[in-house]
N, C-alpha and C positions, 0 to 999 in steps of 0.2 A: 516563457513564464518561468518564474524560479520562485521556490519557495523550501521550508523545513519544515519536517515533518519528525516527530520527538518521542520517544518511550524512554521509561525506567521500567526496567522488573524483572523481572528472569527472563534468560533467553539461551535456551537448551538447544543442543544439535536434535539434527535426527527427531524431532516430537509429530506427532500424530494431528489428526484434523482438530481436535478440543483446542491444544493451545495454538496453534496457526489461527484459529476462528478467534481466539478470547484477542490477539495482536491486530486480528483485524479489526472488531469491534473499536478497540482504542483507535485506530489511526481511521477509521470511521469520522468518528467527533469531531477529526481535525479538518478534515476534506470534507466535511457536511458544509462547516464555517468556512473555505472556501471559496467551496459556491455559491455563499453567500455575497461573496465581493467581487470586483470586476477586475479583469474580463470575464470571469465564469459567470459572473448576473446576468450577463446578454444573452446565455446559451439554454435558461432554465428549461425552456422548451424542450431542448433533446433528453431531460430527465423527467419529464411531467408521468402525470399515471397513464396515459396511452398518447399513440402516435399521432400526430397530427398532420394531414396532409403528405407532403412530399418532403417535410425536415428529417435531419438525420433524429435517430433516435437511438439514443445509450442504451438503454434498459436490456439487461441479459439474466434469463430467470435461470435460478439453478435453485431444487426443488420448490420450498414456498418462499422463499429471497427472491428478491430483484435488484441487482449490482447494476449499480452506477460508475462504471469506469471512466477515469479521467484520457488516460494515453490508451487512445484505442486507434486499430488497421482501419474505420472507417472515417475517423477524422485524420489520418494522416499523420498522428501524432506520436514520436517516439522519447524514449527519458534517458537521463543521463544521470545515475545515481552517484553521488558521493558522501560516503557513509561512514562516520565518525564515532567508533564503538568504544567506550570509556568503561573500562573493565576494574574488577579488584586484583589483579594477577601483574605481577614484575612484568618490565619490558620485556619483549623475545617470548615471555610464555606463549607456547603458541598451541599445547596439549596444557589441559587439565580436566579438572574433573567437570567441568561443563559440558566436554566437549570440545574439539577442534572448530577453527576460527571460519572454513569454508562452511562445514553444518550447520553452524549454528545464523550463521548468511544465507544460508538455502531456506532455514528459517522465515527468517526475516523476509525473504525476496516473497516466499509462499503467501503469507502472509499479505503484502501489496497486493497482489493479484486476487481475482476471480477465481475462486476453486473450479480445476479442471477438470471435474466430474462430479458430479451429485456424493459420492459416498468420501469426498474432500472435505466433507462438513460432518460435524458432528451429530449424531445420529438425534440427541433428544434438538439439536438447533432449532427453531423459529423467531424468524422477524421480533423485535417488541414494534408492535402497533404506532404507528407516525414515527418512532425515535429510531427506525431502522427501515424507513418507508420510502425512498431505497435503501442501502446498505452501499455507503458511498464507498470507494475502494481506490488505488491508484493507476491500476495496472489491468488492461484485459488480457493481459498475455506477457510472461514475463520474458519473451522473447522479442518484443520492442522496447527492452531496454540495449543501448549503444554502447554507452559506456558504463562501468563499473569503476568504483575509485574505495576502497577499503585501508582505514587507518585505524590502527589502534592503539591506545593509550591508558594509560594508567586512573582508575575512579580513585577519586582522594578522599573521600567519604564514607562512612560506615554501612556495611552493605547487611542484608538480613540472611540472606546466602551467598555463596560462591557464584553462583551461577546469574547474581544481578546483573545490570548492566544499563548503562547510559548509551544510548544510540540516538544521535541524528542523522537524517537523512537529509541532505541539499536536493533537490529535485531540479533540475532544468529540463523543461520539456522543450522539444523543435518540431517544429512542422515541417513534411518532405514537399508536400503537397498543397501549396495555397488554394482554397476552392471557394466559391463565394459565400457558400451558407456557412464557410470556418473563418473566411479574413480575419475578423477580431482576434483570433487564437494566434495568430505569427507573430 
């Protein structure tokens, strides 16, 4: 499956659980819409409000959240990110004041994923009611991503700070493992 996933906004090295949370929230939106479409309409089952039977079941709570990961170790499914970061800064900058180009990727990468421990999230966080009923996400583990592909390029547009930024993500996900309750997903 392949698809793009899209932010403008700021995007600092090194940030705390608030703005990794506020990054995920957005890229929420996109992968709610998702799964709304097929192959992932076949699957709604593995995200429903409890388990049913012997299906696989996505749902991973971390404290009052319930993350819906797409590329998870139980479906088999690993990503291959390639990541198009369209900056205000001359070619070659590769230090300014935002920030170096790996942080502000560890960023980003944090973000996709599941926070990997309750205090990952921001202390006042809670769900908003049905609009975060999972809290869809890309990543349960940002150690099943394969490949990484990082390019960057100049934003030609008027920016409100330094530190904005255009980022797409191409997402191609592979299956290691064909299983019968995943077939649709290869």
């Amino acid at each position: 499956m392949e698809f793009v996933l899209h932010y403008r906004g700021p995007l600092r090295a090194n940030r705390g659980p608030t703005e990794k949370h506020a990054l995920r929230k957005h890229f929420h939106v996109q992968l709610k819409k998702l799964w709304t479409q097929y192959p992932l309409k076949s699957f709604e089952q593995m995200i429903g409000p409890e388990r049913i039977g012997q299906n696989f079941w996505l749902i991973k709570p971390v404290r009052d959240f319930r993350f819906a990961p797409l590329v998870t170790e139980q479906l088999q499914l690993v990503a291959e990110l390639d990541i198009l970061l369209l900056r205000p800064e001359p070619p070659g900058s590769l230090l300014n004041q935002s920030g170096d180009i790996d942080n502000r990727i560890k960023t980003l990468l944090d973000a996709l994923k599941i926070p990997s421990e309750p205090n990952a999230l921001p202390k006042e966080a809670h769900p908003v009611a049905l609009e975060e009923e999972p809290l869809f996400c890309l990543l349960e583990d940002d150690s099943l991503v394969t490949h990484l592909t990082i390019r960057t390029d100049r934003l030609l547009e008027p920016v409100r700070e330094k530190s904005e930024v255009v980022a797409l993500v191409r997402v191609t996900t592979r299956q290691l493992r064909v299983m019968v309750g995943t077939i649709g997903l290869a």
